[in-house]
FIKE-881635 format. One record per residue: residue number from 1; x negated, y negated, z negated of N, C-alpha, C in turn. Coordinates in steps of 0.2 Angstrom, whole numbers. Example, Ala and Ser with C-alpha at 12.3 -4.5 7.8 and 13.67 -1.06 7.14 Angstrom:
<dokol nr="1" n_east="-66" n_north="28" n_up="-39" ca_east="-62" ca_north="22" ca_up="-39" c_east="-66" c_north="16" c_up="-39"/>
<dokol nr="2" n_east="-64" n_north="11" n_up="-35" ca_east="-68" ca_north="5" ca_up="-36" c_east="-64" c_north="0" c_up="-39"/>
! end
This chain:
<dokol nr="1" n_east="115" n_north="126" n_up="333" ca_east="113" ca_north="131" ca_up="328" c_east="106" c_north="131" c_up="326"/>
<dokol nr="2" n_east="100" n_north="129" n_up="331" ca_east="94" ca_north="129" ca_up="330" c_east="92" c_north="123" c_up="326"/>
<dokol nr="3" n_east="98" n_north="117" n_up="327" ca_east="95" ca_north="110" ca_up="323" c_east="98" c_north="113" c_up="318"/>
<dokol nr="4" n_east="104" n_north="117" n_up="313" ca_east="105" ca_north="118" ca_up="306" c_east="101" c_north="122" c_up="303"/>
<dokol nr="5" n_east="96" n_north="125" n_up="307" ca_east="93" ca_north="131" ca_up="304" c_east="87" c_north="127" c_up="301"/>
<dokol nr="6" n_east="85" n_north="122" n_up="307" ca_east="78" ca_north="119" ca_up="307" c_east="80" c_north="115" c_up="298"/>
<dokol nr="7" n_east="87" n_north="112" n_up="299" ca_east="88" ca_north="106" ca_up="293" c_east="88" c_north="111" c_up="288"/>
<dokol nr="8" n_east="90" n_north="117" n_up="287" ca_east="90" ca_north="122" ca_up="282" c_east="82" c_north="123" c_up="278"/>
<dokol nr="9" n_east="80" n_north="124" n_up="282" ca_east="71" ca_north="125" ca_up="281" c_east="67" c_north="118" c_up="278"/>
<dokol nr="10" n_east="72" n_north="113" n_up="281" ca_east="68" ca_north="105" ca_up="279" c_east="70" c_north="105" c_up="272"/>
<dokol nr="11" n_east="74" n_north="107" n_up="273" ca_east="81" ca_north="104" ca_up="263" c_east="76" c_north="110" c_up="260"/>
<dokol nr="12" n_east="75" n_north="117" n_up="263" ca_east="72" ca_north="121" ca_up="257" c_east="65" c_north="119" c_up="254"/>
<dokol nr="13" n_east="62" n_north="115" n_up="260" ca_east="53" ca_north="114" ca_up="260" c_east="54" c_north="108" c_up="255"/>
<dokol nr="14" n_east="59" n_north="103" n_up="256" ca_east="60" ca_north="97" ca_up="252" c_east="60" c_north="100" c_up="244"/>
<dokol nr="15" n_east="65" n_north="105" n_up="242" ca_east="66" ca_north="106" ca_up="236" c_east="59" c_north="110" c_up="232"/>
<dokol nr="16" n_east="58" n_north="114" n_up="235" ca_east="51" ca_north="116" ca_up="234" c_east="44" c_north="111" c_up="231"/>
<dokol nr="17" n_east="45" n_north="104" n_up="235" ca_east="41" ca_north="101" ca_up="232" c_east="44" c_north="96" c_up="228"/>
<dokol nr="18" n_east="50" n_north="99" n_up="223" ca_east="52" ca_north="96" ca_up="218" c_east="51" c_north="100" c_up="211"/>
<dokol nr="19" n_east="46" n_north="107" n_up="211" ca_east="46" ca_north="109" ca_up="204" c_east="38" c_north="109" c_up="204"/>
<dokol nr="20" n_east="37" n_north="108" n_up="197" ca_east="28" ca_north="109" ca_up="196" c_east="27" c_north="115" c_up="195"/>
<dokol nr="21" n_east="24" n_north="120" n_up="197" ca_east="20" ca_north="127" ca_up="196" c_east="17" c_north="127" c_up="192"/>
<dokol nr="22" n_east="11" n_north="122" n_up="189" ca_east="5" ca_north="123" ca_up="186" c_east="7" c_north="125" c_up="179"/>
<dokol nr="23" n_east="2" n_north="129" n_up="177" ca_east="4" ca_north="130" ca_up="169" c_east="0" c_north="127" c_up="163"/>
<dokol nr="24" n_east="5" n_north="121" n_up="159" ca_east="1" ca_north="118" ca_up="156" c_east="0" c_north="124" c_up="151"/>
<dokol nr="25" n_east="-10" n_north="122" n_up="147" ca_east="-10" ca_north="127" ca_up="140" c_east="-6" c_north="124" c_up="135"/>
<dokol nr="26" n_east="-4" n_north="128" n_up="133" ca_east="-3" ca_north="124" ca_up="124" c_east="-9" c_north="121" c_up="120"/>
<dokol nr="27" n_east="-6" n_north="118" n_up="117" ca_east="-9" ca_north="112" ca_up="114" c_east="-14" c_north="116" c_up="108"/>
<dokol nr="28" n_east="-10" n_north="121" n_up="106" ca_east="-14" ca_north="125" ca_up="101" c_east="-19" c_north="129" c_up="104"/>
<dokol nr="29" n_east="-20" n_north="130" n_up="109" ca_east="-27" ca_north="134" ca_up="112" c_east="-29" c_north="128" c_up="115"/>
<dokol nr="30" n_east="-29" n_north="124" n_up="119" ca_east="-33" ca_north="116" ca_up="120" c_east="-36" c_north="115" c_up="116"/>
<dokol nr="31" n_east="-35" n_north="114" n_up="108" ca_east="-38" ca_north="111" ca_up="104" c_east="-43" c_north="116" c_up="99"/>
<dokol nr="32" n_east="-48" n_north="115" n_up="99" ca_east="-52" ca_north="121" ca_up="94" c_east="-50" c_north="119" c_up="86"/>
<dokol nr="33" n_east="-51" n_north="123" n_up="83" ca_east="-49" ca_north="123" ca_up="76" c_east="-54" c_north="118" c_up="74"/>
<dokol nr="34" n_east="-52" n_north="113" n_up="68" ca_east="-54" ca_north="106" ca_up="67" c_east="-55" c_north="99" c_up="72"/>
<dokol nr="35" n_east="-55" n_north="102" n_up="79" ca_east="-55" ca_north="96" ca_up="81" c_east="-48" c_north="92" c_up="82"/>
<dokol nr="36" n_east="-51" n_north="85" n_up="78" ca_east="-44" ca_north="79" ca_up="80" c_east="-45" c_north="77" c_up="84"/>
<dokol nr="37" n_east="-48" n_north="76" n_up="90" ca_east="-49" ca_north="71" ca_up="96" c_east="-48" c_north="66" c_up="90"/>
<dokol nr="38" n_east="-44" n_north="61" n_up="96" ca_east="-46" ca_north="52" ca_up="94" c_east="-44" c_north="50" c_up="85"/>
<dokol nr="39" n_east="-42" n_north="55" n_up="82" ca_east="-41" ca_north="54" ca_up="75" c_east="-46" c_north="57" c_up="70"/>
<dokol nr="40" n_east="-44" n_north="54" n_up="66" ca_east="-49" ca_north="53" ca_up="58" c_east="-48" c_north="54" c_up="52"/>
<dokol nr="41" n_east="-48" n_north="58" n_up="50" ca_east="-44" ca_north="60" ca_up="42" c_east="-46" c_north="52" c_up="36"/>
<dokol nr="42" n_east="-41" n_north="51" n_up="33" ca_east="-39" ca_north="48" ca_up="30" c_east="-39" c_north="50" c_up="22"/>
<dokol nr="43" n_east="-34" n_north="55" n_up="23" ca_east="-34" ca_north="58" ca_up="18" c_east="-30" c_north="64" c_up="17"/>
<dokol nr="44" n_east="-28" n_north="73" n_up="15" ca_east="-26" ca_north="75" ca_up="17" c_east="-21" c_north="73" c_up="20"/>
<dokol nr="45" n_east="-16" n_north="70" n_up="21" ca_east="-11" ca_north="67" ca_up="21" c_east="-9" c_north="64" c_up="27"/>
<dokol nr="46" n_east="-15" n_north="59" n_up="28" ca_east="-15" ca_north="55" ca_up="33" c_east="-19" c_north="54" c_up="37"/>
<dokol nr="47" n_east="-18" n_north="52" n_up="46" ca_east="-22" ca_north="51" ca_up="49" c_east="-23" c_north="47" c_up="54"/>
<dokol nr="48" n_east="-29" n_north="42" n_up="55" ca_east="-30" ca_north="36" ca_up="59" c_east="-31" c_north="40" c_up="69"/>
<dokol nr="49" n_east="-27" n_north="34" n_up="68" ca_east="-28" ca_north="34" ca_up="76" c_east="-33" c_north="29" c_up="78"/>
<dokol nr="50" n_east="-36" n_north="31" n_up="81" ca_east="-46" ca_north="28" ca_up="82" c_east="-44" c_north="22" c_up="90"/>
<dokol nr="51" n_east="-37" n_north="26" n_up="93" ca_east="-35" ca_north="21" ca_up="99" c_east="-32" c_north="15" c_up="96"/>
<dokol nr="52" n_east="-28" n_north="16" n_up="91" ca_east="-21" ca_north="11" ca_up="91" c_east="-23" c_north="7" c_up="82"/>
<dokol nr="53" n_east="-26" n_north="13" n_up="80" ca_east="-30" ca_north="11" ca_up="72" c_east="-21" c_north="14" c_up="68"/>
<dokol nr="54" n_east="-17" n_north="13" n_up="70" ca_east="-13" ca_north="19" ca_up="65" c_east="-14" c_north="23" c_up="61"/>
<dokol nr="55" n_east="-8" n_north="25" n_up="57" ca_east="-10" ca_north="28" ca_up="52" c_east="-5" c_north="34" c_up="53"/>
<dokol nr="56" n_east="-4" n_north="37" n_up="52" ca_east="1" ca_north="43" ca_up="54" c_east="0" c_north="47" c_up="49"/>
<dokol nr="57" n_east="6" n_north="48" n_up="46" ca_east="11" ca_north="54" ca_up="40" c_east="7" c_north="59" c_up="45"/>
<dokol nr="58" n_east="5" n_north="63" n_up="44" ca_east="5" ca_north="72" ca_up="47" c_east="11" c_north="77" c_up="49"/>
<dokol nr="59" n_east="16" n_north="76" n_up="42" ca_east="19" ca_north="80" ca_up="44" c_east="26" c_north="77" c_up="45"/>
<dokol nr="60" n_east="30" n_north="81" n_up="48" ca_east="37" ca_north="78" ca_up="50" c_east="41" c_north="74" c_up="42"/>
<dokol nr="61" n_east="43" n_north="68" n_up="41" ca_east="47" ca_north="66" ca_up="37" c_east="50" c_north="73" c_up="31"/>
<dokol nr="62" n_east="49" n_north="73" n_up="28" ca_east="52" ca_north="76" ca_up="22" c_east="48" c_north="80" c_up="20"/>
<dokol nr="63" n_east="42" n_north="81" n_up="24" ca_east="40" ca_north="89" ca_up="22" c_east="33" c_north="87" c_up="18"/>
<dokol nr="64" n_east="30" n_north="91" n_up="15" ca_east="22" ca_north="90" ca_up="12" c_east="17" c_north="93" c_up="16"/>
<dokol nr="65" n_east="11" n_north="91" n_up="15" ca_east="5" ca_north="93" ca_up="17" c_east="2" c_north="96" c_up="13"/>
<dokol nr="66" n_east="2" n_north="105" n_up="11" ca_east="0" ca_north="109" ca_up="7" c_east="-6" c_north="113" c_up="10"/>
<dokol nr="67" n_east="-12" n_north="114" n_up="8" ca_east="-16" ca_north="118" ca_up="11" c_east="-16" c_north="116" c_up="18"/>
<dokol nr="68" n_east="-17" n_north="111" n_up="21" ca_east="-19" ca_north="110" ca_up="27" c_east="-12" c_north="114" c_up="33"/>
<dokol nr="69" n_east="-8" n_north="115" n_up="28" ca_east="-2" ca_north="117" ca_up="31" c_east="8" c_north="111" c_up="29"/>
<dokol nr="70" n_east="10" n_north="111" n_up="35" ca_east="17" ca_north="107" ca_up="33" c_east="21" c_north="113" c_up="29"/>
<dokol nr="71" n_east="23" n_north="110" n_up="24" ca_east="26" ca_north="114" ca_up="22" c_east="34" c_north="112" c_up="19"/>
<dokol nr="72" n_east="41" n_north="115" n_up="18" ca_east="47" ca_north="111" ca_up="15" c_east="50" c_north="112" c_up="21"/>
<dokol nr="73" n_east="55" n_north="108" n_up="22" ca_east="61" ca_north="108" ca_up="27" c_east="59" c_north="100" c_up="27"/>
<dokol nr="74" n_east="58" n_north="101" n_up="35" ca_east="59" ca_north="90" ca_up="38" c_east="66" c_north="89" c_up="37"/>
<dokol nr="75" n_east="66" n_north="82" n_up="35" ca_east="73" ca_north="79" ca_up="35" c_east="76" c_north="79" c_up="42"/>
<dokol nr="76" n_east="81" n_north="78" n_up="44" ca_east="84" ca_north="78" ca_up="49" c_east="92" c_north="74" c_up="49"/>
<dokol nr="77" n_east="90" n_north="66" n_up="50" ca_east="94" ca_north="64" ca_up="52" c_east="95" c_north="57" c_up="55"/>
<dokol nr="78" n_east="102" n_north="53" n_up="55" ca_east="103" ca_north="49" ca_up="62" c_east="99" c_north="45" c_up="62"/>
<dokol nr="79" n_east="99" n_north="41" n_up="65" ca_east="94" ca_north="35" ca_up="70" c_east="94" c_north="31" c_up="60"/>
<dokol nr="80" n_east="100" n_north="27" n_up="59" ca_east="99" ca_north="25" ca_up="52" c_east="97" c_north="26" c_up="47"/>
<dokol nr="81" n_east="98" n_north="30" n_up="46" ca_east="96" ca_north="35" ca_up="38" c_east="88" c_north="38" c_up="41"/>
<dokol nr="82" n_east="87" n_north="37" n_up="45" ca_east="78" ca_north="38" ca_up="45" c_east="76" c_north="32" c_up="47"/>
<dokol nr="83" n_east="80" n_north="27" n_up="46" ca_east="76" ca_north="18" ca_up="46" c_east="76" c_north="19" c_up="39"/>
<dokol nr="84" n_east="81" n_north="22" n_up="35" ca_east="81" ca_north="18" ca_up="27" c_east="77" c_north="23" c_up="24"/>
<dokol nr="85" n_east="76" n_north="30" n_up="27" ca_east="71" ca_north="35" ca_up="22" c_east="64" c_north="32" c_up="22"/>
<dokol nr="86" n_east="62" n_north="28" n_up="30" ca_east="57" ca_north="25" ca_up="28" c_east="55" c_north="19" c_up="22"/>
<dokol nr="87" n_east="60" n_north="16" n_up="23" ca_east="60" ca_north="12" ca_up="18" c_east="58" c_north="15" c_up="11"/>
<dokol nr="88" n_east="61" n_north="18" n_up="10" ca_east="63" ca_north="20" ca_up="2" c_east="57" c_north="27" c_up="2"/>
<dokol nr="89" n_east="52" n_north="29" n_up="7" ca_east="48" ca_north="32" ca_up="7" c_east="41" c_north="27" c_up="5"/>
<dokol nr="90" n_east="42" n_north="20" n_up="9" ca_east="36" ca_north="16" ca_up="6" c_east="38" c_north="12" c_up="-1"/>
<dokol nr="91" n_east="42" n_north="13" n_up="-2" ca_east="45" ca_north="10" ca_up="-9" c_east="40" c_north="14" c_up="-14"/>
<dokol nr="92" n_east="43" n_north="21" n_up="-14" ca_east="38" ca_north="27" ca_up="-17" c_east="31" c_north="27" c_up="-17"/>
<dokol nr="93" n_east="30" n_north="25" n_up="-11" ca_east="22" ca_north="26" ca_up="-10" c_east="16" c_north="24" c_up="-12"/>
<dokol nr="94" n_east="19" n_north="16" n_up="-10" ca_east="15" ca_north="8" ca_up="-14" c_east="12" c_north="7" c_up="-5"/>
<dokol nr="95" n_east="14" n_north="12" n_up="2" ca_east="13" ca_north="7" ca_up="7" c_east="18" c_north="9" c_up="12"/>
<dokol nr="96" n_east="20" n_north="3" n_up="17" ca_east="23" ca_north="1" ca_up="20" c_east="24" c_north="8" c_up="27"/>
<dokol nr="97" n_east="28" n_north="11" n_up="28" ca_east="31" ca_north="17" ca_up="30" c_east="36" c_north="14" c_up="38"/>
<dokol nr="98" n_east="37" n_north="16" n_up="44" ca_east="40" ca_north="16" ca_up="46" c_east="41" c_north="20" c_up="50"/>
<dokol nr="99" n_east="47" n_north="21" n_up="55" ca_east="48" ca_north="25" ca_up="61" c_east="46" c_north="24" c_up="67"/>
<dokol nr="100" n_east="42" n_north="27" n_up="70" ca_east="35" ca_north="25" ca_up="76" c_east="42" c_north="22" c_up="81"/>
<dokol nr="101" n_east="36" n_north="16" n_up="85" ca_east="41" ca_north="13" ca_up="92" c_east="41" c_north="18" c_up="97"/>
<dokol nr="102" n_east="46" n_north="17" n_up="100" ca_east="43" ca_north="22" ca_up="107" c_east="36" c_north="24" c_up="109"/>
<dokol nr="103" n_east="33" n_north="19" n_up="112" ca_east="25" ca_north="19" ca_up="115" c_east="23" c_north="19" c_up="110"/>
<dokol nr="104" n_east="22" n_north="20" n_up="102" ca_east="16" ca_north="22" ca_up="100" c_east="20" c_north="30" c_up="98"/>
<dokol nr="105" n_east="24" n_north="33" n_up="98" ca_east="26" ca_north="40" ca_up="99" c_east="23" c_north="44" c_up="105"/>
<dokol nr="106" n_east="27" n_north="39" n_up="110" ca_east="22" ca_north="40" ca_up="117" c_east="15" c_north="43" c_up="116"/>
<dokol nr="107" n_east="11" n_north="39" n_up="115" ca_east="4" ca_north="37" ca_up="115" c_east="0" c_north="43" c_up="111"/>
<dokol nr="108" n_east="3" n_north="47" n_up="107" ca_east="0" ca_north="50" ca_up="105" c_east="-1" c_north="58" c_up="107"/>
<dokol nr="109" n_east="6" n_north="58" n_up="113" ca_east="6" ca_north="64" ca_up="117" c_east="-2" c_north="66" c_up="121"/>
<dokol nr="110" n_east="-2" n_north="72" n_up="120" ca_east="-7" ca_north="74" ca_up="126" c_east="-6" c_north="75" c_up="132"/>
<dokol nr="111" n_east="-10" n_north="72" n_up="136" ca_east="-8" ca_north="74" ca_up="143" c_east="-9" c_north="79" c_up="146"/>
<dokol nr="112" n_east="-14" n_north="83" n_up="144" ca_east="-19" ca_north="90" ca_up="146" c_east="-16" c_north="96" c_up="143"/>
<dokol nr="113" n_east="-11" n_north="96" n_up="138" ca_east="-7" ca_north="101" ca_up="135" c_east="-2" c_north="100" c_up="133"/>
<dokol nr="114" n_east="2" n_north="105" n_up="131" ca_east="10" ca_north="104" ca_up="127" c_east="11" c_north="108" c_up="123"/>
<dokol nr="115" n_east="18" n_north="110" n_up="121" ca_east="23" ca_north="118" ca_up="118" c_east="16" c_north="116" c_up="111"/>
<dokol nr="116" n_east="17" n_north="112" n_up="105" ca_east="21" ca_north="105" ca_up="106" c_east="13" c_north="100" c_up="109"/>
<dokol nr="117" n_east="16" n_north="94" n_up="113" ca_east="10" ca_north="90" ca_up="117" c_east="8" c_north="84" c_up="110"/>
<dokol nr="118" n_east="7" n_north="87" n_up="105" ca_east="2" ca_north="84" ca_up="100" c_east="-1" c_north="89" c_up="96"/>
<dokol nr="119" n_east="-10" n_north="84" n_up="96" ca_east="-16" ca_north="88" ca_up="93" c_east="-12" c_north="93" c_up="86"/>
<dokol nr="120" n_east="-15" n_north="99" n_up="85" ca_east="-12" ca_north="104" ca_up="81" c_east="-15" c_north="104" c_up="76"/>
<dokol nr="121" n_east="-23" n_north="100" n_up="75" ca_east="-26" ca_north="99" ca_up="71" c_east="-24" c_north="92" c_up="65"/>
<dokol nr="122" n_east="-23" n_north="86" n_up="71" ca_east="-20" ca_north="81" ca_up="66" c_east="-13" c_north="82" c_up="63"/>
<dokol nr="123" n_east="-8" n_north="85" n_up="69" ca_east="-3" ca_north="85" ca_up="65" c_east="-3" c_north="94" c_up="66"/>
<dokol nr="124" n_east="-2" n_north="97" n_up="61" ca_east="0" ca_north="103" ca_up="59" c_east="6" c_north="103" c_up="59"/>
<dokol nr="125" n_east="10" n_north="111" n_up="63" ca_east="15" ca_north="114" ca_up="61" c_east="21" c_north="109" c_up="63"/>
<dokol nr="126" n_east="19" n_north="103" n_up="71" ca_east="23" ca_north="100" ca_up="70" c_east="31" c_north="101" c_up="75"/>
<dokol nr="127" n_east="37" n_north="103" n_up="75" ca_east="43" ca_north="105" ca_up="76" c_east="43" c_north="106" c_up="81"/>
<dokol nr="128" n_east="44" n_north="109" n_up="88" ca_east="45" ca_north="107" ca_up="93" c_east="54" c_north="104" c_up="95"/>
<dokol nr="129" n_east="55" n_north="98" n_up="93" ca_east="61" ca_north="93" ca_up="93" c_east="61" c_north="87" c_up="97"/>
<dokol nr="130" n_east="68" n_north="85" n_up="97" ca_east="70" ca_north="79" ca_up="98" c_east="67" c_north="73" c_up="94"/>
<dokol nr="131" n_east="61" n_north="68" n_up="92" ca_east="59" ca_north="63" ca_up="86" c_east="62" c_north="58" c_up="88"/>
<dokol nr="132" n_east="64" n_north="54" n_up="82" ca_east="67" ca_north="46" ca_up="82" c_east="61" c_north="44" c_up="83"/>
<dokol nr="133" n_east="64" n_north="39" n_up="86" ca_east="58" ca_north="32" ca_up="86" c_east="64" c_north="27" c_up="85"/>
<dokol nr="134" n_east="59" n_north="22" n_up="82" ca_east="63" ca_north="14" ca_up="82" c_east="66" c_north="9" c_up="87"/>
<dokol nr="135" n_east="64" n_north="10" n_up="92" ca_east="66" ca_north="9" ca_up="96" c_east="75" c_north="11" c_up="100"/>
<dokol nr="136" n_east="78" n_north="3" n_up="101" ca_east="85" ca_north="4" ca_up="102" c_east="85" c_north="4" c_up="110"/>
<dokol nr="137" n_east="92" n_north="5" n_up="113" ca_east="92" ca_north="4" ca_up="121" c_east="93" c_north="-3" c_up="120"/>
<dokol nr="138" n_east="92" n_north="-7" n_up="124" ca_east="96" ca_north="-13" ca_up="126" c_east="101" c_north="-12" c_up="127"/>
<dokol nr="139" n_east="105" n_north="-17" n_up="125" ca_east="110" ca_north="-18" ca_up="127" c_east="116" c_north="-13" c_up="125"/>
<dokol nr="140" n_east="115" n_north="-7" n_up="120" ca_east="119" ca_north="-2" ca_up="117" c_east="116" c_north="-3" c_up="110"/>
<dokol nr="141" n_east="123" n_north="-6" n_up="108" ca_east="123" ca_north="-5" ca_up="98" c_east="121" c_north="4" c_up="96"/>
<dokol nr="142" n_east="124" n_north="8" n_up="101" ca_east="125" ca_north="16" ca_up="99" c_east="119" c_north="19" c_up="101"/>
<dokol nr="143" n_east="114" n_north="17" n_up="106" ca_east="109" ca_north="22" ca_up="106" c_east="103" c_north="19" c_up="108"/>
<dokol nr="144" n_east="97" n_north="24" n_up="105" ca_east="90" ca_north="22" ca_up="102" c_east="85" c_north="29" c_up="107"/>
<dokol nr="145" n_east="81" n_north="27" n_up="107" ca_east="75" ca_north="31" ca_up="110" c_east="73" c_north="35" c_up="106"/>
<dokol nr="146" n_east="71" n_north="43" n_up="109" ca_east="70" ca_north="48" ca_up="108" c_east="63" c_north="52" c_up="110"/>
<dokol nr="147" n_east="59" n_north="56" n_up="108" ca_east="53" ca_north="58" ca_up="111" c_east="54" c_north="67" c_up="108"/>
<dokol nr="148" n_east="52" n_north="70" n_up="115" ca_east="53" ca_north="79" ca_up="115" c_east="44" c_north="80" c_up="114"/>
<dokol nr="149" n_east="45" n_north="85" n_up="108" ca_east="37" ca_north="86" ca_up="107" c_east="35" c_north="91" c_up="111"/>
<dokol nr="150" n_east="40" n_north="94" n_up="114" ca_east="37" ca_north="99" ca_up="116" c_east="32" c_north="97" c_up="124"/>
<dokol nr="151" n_east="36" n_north="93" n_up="125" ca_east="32" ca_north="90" ca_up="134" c_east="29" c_north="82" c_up="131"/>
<dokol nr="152" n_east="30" n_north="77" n_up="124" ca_east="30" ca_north="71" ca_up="125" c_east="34" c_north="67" c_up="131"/>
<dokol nr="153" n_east="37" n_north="69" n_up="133" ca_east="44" ca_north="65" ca_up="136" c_east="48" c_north="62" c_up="130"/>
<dokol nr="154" n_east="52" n_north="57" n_up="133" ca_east="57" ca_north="55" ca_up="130" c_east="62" c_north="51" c_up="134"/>
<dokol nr="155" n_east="66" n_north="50" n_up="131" ca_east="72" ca_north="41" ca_up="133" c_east="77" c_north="39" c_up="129"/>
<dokol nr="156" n_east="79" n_north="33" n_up="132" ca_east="83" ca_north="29" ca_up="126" c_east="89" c_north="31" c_up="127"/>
<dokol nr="157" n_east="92" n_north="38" n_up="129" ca_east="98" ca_north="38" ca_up="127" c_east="101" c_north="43" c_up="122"/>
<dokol nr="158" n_east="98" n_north="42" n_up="118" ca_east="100" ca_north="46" ca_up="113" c_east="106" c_north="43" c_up="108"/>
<dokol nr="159" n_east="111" n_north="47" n_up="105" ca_east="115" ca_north="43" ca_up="101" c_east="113" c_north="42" c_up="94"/>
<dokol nr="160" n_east="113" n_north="36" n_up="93" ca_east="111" ca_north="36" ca_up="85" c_east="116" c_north="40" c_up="78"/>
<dokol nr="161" n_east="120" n_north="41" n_up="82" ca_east="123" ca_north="46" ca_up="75" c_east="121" c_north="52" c_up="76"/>
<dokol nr="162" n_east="116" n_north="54" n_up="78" ca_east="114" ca_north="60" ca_up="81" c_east="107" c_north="61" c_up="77"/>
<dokol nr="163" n_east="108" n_north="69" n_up="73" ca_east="103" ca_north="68" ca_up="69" c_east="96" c_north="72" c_up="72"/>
<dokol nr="164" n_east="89" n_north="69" n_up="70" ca_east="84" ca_north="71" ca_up="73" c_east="80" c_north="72" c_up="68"/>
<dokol nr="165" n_east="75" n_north="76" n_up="67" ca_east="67" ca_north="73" ca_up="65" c_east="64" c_north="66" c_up="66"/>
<dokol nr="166" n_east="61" n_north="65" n_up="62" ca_east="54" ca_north="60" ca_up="62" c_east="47" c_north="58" c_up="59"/>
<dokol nr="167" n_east="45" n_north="54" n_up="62" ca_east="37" ca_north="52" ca_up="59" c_east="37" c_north="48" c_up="55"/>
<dokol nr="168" n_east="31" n_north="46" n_up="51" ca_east="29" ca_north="41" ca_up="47" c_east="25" c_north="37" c_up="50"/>
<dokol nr="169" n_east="24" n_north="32" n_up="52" ca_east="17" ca_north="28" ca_up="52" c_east="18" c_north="22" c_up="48"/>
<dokol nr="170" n_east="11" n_north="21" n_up="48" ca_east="10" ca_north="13" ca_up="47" c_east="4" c_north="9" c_up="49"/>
<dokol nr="171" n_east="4" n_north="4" n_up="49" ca_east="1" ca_north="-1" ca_up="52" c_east="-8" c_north="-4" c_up="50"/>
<dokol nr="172" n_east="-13" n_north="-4" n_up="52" ca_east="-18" ca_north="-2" ca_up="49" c_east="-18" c_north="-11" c_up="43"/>
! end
């Protein structure tokens, strides 16, 4: 009876150090109003990443940058139809558009805050969702990589018929 009790107390002490306590800040009180960390206004529109040299759309795919505010309904769809809106986005543009790879979607998460974990300055008003990236799994035709803005997590099992948000970058 004393060894169940004892292993009951081990399995609870174990579980205990499987959740995190700490309370990340939001990313909107992290960041003072106008500061973009490693980013660089471009133009309202766009913004350089000072890390990668990237250029990043600001607001989710479909929407405008109005007053320093996102504004419209982002588009919302599968893994394909947000490779071809990029396309026919840089068509329109006169520059070359595409849907971020995994690691540079990654790369731009904050580690020090979240609820969503990107600057709120360079990207305003941005969704807390599931985002495409271009990135596919190996070895599956049906699913591609995913990133949660609200943590900057993600992973490659997403279905590609499965409709999401996304970003714009392009390449300096």
């Amino acid at each position: 009876m004393l060894v169940l009790a004892a292993l009951g107390l081990a399995g609870l002490a174990g579980l205990s150090g499987c959740s995190d306590l700490r309370q990340t800040p939001s990313c909107t009180s992290y960041f003072k109003s106008g500061d973009l960390g490693h980013f660089k206004l471009q133009s309202p529109e766009v913004v350089r990443d000072s890390r990668s040299g990237l250029l990043w759309y600001r607001c989710s795919a479909g929407q405008s940058l109005i007053d320093g505010r996102c504004t419209g309904d982002p588009l919302v769809l599968d893994w394909q139809a947000a490779q071809d809106f990029a396309k026919e986005f840089s068509s329109a543009s006169g520059r070359t558009w595409r849907v971020p790879e995994y690691k540079e979607m990654k790369a731009l998460s904050e580690k020090a805050c979240d609820n969503p974990s990107y600057n709120p300055n360079a990207f305003p008003d941005l969704p807390i969702e599931n985002f495409w990236t271009t990135t596919t799994q190996r070895g599956s035709p049906w699913q591609a990589c995913s990133i949660y803005t609200h943590t900057g997590h993600g992973h490659c099992r997403s279905r590609r018929v499965d409709p999401m948000l996304f970003l714009l970058v392009s390449d300096p």
